[in-house]
C-alpha positions as CSV (number, residue, x, y, z in Angstrom):
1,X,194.7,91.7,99.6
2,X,192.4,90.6,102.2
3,X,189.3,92.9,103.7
4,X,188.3,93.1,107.0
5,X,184.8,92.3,108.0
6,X,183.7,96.1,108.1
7,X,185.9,96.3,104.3
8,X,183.8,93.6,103.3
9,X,180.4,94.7,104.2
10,X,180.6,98.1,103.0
11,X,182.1,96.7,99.7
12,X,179.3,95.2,98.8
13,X,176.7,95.7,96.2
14,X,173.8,97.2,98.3
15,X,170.6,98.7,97.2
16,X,171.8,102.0,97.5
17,X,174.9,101.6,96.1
18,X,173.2,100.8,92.7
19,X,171.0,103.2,93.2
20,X,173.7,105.7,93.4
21,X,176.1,104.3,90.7
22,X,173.3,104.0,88.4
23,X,172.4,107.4,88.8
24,X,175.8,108.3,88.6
25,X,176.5,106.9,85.5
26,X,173.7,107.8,83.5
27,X,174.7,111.8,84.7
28,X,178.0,111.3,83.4
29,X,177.6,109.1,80.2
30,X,176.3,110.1,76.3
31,X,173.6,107.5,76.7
32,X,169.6,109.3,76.9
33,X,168.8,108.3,80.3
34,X,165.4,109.4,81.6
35,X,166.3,110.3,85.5
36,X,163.0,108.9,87.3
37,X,165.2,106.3,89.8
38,X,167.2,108.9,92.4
39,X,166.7,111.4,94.5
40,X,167.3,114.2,93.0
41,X,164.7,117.5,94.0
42,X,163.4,119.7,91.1
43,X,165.3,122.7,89.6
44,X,162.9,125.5,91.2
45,X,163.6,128.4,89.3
46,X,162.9,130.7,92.6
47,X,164.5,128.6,94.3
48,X,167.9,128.4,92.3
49,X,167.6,132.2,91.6
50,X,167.4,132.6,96.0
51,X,170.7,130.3,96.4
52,X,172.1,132.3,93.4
53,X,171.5,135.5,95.1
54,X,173.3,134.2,98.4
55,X,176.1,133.2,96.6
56,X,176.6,136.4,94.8
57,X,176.7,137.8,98.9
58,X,178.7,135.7,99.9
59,X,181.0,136.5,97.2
60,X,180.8,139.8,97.9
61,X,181.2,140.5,101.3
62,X,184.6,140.8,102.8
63,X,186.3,137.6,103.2
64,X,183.5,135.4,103.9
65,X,183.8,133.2,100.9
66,X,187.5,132.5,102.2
67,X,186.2,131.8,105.4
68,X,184.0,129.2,104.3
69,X,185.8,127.6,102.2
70,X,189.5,127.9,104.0
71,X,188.4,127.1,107.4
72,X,187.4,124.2,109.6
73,X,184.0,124.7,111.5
74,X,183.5,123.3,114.9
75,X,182.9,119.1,114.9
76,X,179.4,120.5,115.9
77,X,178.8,122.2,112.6
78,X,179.0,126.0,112.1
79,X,177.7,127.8,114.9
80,X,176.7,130.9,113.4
81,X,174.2,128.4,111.5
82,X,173.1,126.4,114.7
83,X,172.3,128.9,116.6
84,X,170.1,130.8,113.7
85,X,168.3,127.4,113.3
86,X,167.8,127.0,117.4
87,X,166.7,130.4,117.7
88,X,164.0,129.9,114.4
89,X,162.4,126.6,115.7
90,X,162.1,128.3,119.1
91,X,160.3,131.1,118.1
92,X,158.2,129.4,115.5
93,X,157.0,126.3,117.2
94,X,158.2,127.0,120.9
95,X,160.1,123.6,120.8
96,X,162.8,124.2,123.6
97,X,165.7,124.2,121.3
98,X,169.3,125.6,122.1
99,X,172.4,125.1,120.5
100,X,173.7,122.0,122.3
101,X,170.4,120.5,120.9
102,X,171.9,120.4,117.1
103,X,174.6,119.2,115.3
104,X,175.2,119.4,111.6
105,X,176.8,116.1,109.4
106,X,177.7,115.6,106.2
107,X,174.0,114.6,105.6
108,X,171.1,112.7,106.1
109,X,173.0,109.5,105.2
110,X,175.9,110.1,107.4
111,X,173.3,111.1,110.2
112,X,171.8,107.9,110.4
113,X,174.8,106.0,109.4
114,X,176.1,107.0,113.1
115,X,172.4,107.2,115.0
116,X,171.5,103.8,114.0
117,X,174.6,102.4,115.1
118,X,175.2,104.4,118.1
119,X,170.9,102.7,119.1
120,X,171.3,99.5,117.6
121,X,174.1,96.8,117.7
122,X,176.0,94.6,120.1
123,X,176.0,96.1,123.9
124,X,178.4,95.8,126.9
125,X,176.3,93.1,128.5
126,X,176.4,91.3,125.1
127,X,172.6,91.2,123.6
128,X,172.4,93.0,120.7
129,X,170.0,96.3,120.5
130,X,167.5,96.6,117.2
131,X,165.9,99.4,115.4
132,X,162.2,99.0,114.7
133,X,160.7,100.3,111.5
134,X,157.2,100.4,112.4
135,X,155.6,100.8,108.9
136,X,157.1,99.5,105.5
137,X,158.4,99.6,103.0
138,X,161.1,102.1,104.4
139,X,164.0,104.1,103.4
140,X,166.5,102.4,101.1
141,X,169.7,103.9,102.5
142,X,168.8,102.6,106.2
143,X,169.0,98.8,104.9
144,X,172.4,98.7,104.7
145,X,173.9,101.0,107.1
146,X,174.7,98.7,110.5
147,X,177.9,98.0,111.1
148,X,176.9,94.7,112.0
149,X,174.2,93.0,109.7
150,X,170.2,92.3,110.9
151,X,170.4,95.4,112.4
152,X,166.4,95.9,111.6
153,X,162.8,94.8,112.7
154,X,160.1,96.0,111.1
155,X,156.1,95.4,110.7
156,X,154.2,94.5,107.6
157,X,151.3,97.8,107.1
158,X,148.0,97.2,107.0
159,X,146.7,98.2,103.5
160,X,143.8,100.6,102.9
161,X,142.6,100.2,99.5
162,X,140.9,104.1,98.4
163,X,139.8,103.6,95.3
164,X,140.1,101.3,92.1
165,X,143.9,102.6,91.5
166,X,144.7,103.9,94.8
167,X,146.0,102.7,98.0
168,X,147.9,103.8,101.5
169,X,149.8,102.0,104.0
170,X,148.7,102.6,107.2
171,X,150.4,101.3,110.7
172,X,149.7,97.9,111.9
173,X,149.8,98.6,115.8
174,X,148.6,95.6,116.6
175,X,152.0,94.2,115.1
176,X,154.5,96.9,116.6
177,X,155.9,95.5,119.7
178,X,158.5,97.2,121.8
179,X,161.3,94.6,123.6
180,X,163.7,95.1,125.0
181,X,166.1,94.4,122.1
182,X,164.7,97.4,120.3
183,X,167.4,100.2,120.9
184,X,165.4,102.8,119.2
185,X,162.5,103.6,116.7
186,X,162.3,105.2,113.0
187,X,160.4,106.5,110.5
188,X,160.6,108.7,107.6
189,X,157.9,111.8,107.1
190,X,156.9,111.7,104.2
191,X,157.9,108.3,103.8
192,X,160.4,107.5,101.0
193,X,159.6,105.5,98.8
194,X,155.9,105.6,99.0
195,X,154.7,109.4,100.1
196,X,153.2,108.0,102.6
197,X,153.0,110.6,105.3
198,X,152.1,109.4,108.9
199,X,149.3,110.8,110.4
200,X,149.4,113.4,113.3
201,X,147.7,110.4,115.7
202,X,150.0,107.8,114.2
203,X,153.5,109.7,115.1
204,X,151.7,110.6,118.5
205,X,150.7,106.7,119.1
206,X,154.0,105.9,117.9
207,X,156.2,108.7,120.3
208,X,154.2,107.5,123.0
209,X,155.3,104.3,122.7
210,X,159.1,104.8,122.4
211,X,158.7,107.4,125.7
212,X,156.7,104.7,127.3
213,X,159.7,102.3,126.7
214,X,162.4,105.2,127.2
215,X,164.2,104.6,123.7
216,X,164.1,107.7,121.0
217,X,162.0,108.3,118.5
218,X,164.1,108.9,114.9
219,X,162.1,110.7,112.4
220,X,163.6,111.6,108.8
221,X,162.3,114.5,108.2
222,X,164.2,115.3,104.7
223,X,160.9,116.2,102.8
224,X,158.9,117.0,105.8
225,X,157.8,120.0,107.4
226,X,158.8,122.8,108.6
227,X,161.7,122.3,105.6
228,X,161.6,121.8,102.6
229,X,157.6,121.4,103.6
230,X,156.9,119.2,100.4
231,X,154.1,117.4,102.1
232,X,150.1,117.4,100.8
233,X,148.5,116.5,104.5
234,X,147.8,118.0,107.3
235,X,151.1,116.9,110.0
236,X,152.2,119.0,112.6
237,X,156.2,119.4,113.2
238,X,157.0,117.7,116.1
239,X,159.7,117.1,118.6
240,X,160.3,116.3,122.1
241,X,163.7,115.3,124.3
242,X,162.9,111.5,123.1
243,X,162.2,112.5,119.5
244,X,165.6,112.7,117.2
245,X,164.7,115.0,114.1
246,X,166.7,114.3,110.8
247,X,166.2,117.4,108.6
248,X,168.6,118.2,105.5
249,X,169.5,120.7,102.8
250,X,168.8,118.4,100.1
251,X,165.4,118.8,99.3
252,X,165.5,122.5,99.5
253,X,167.6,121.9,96.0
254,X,170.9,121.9,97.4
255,X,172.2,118.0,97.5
256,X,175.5,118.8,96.6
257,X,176.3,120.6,99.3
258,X,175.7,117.8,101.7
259,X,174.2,119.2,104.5
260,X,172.5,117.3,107.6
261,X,170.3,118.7,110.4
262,X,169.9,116.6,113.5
263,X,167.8,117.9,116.9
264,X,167.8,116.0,119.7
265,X,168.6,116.0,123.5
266,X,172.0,117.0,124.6
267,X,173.5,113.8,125.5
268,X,173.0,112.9,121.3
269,X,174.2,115.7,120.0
270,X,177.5,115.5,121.9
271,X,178.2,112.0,120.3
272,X,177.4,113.2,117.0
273,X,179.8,115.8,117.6
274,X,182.2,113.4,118.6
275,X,181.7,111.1,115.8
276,X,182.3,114.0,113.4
277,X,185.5,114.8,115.1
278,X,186.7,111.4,114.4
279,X,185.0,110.5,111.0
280,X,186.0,114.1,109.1
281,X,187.1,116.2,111.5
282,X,183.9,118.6,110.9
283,X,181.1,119.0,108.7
284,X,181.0,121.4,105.8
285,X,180.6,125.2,105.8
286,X,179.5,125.2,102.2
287,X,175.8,124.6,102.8
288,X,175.2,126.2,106.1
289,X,176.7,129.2,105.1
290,X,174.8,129.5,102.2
291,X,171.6,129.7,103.9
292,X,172.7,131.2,107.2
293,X,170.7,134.4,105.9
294,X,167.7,132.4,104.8
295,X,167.3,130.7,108.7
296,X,167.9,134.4,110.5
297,X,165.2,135.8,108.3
298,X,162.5,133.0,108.2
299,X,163.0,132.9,104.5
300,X,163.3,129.4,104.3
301,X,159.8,128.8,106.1
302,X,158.5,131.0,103.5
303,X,160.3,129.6,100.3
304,X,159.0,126.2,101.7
305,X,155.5,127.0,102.0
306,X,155.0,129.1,99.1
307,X,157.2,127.8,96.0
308,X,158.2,124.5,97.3
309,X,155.0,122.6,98.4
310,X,153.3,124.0,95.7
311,X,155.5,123.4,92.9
312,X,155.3,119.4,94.3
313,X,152.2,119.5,95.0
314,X,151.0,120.2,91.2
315,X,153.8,118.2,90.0
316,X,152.5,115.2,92.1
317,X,148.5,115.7,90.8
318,X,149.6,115.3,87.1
319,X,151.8,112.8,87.7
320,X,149.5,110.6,89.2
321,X,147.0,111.5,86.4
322,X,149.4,110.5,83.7
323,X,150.9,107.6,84.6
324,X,147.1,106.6,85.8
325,X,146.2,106.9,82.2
326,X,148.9,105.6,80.9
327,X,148.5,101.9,83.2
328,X,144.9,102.1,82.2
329,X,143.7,98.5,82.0
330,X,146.5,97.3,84.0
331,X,145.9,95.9,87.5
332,X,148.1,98.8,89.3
333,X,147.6,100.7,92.2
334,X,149.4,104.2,93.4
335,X,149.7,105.3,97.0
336,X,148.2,108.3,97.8
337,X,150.9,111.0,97.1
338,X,150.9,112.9,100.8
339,X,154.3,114.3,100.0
340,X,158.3,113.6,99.1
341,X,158.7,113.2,95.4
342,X,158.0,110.1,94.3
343,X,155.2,107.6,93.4
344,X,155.2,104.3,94.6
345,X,153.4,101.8,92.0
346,X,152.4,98.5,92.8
347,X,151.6,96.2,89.9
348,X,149.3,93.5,91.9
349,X,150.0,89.9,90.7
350,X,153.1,90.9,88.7
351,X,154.2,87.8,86.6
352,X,157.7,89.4,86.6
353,X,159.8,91.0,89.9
354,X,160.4,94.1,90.0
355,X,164.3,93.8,89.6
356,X,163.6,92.1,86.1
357,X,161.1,94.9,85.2
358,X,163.9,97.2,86.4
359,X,166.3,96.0,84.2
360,X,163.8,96.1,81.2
361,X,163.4,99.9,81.6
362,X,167.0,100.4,82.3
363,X,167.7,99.1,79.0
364,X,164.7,101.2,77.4
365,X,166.3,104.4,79.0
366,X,164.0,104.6,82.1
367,X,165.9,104.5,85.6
368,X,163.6,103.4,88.7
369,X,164.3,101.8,91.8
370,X,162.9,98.0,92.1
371,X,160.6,98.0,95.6
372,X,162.2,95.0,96.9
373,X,165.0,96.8,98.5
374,X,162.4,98.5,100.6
375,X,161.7,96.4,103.1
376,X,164.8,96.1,105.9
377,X,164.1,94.0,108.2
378,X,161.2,92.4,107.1
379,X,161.3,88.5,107.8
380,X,158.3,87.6,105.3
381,X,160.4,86.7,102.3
382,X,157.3,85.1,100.9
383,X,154.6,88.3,100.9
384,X,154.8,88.7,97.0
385,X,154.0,92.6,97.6
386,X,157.6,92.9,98.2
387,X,158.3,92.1,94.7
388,X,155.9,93.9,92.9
389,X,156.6,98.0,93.4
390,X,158.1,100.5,91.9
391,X,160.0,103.8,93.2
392,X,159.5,106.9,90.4
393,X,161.0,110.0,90.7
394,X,158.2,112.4,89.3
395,X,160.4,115.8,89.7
396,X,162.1,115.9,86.6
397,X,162.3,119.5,85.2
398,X,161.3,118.2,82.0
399,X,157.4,117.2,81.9
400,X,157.6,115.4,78.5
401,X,160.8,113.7,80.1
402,X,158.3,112.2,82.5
403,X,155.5,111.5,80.5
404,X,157.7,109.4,77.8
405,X,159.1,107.3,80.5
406,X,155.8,106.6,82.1
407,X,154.6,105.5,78.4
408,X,157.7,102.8,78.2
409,X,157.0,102.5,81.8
410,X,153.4,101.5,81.3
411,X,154.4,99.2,77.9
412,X,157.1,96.9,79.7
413,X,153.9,96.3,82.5
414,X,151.2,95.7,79.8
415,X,154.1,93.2,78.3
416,X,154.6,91.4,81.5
417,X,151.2,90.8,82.4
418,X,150.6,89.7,78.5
């Protein structure tokens, strides 16, 4: 049988679909696998024990579990849900959010699956529309996404070196230029891979910009603030009528349940809608139900602040620390960990890429993510950066899981450059 030319994209081997079947895999199979490659948040004690609790509820009262589970919800998303999460960001931050300003999706993947296509793409007057990505390396689940391929620009960072280990990608302005072929804008806060988190100035440079040139400004926002809040800088939550904000269950420690936030002006959120309607009918009731109680009370402001961002927050300082030691006469650098939950390593003038030190680790047990899928829409084929990065997922429960696999981490590096 023959594909189509959608069948055939999507079919494809992608860097998220290894990523993904990788991590699958190992979760399923006999074979020790250290987990360092998805993204997968920390079991939280207080945080499981708080979902645990709601379930029990849930359970518990009435018929609300057949509700949620026996029902369909509005293509919007649950209401009950939406209108607890408008009323909390208005009367937390004063944004001017109602309930035609959200919809709920299947998650963040499905969110930008449609917003990137519904911005970027071929038009009616035939020249195609672009999202720029005005820092890299980005997201790896945005590469891959467009229904039609090239559906990215992006601009090289300018690199601040901190100390002798340390380093942070900062925004090349000089280098973001706004056409008219860019339909839209994105970045991720924190960024995923690196932790990078853009500063209040940059995203207010940045929003400028896309208001100046009347396109929207995406931000991801799944580790960000004001949830899950795992994020080690000062950054303001922000959003305006330009400004689409991504936000997700996931991080909180609920993946499974597949839950996407998106805020944005009305004329957005009715497409979403509308895409949902036609894609799955609606999105699930599992996860918004599940922490409807949470969003009335504020209680998932508070878990963030208090047991999420510090729980990462240590988590990221010993990381560093130990794989730091553990590289120790090694030309690496880290980025500065600002938040998310990984650690972006760069092995400067790597005689190896980072897919063959990938595969090396794989076979030793240790799943990461080489950095060369990174990088959509990047042109420079030639900047050897690209090539030399690690992603590491530091959240294991386990801290001696960690520390072995940065050991055969730091050994397959130490052989490479030998």
């Amino acid at each position: 049988m023959k594909f189509s030319n959608f069948g055939k994209k999507f079919a494809t081997r992608a860097g998220i679909v290894q990523l993904m079947d990788d991590l699958g895999k190992a979760m399923a199979g006999d074979e020790h696998m250290m987990m360092l490659g998805g993204g997968n948040p920390a079991a939280i004690s207080q945080v499981q024990a708080c979902i645990r609790e709601n379930m029990y509820a849930i359970l518990e009262n009435g018929d609300q579990f057949e509700r949620m589970t026996g029902r369909y919800d509005s293509p919007q998303g649950k209401m009950e849900f939406i209108e607890a999460m408008a009323a909390l960001l208005r009367n937390t931050y004063g944004w001017d959010v109602y309930p035609n300003n959200i919809a709920l999706t299947q998650g963040s993947q499905i969110s930008f699956f449609f917003l990137l296509n519904m911005f970027a793409g071929p038009t009616e007057n035939g020249y195609p529309k672009k999202i720029l990505l005005p820092l890299t390396p980005e997201y790896i689940g945005y590469a891959d996404v467009g229904v039609v391929d090239n559906l990215f620009v992006a601009s090289k960072p300018e690199i601040e070196y901190i100390d002798a280990h340390a380093f942070k990608y900062r925004v090349n302005f000089d280098a973001v230029t706004l056409s008219d072929e860019i339909g839209a804008m994105c970045v991720s806060r924190p960024t995923n891979p690196t932790g990078n988190v853009l500063t209040n100035d940059e995203i207010e440079k940045l929003s400028t910009l896309a208001r100046q040139q009347n396109i929207p400004f995406i931000i991801d926002n799944a580790y960000g603030t004001p949830f899950p809040n795992i994020i080690f800088t000062d950054a303001l939550p922000v959003w305006d009528r330009h400004i689409i904000l991504c936000m997700s269950l996931s991080k909180l420690g609920l993946p499974g349940v597949r839950t996407g936030i998106v805020i944005a002006d009305e004329m957005v959120i009715k497409a979403l809608t509308d895409m949902n309607a036609i894609s799955s009918l609606a999105p699930s009731s599992f996860g918004p139900t599940l922490v409807l109680d949470m969003v009335r009370s504020g209680e998932i402001l508070n878990l963030s602040q208090k047991v999420i961002q510090p729980f990462y927050y240590e988590r990221s300082k010993w990381a560093v620390a130990r794989l730091s030691a553990a590289l120790d006469g090694t030309n690496f650098y880290i980025h500065k960990s600002e938040g998310a939950i990984f650690l972006w390593l760069w092995c400067k003038d790597l005689p190896i890429s980072s897919q063959d030190l990938y595969e090396r680790l794989k076979a030793r047990g240790v799943l990461v993510v080489p950095g060369h899928y990174f990088f959509p829409g990047l042109d420079d084929e030639s900047w050897s950066h690209r090539y030399e990065c690690l992603r590491i997922n530091y959240s294991q429960e386990k801290k001696s899981v960690v520390d072995e696999a940065f050991g055969i981490i730091a050994d397959e590096v130490k052989m490479a450059y030998a």
